[in-house]
C-alpha positions, 0 to 999 in steps of 0.5 A: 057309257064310254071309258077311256083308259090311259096306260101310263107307265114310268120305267127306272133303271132301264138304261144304267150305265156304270162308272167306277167313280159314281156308281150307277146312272140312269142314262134315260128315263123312259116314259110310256103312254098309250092313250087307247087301243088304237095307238096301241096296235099303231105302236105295234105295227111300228114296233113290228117293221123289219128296220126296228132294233131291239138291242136296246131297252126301250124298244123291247119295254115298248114290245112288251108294255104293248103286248101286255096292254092289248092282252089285258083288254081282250085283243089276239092278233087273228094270225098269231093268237097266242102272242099277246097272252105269251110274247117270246123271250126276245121280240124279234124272234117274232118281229124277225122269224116268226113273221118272216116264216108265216110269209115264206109259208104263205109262198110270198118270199122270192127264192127264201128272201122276204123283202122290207116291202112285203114284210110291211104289207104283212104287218099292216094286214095283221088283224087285231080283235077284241075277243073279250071287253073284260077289263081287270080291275086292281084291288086298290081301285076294288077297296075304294069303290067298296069304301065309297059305296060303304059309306053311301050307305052309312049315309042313308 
């Protein structure tokens, strides 16, 4: 039996903008999908390129929307285990500092200097696994298989 999950997520209020005459406006709506873990890591990986901004709301609801994701149906990234179970406060201290010492220590940097294509080459290789298949399911989604299996019984 194959089971698709498809995260969806509509996020308000992530982008206001003041005006003293209208109050608060939402400039963008963003809207966030992942159809399946794949997309997910491939979301990732671009999320983790070393021209990526995160001074802005969206990248950084894509970091964590992500991350969460990934953790909550069982991956760890192989190099850095615990990222997806606590992300940082600030993803570009991973995406930015983290990264940038893991490939200073592994002794691929250039006197200190770690260049855009070797910090590409490292993303690309970071390895994704699946730990644990485990898929939490809400209590809404609970009461509803309890009130259909409930009523099966009734029936017979």
């Amino acid at each position: 039996m194959n089971i698709i999950i498809v995260f969806t997520i509509r996020l308000k209020n992530v982008n206001n903008v003041y005006n003293i005459f209208s109050g608060y406006t939402e400039v963008e709506d963003y809207e966030f999908e992942v159809y399946d873990a794949e997309e997910a890591i491939t979301k990732f990986r671009e999320l983790c390129q070393p021209d990526v901004d995160f001074s802005g709301s969206e990248n950084k609801c894509w970091f964590y929307l992500i991350s969460y994701y990934l953790y909550k149906v069982g991956y760890v990234i192989k190099e850095f285990p615990r990222l997806l179970a606590r992300p940082p406060v600030a993803p570009s201290d991973f995406t930015y500092g983290e990264i940038r010492n893991r490939i200073i220590a592994e002794g691929d940097d250039d006197n200190g200097t770690v260049r855009y294509a070797v910090r590409r080459t490292f993303v690309a290789r970071l390895t994704f696994e699946q730990k644990s298949t485990y898929v939490d399911i809400d209590d809404s989604i609970r009461s509803l298989l309890r009130y259909q299996t409930d009523k099966h019984h009734s029936i017979i």
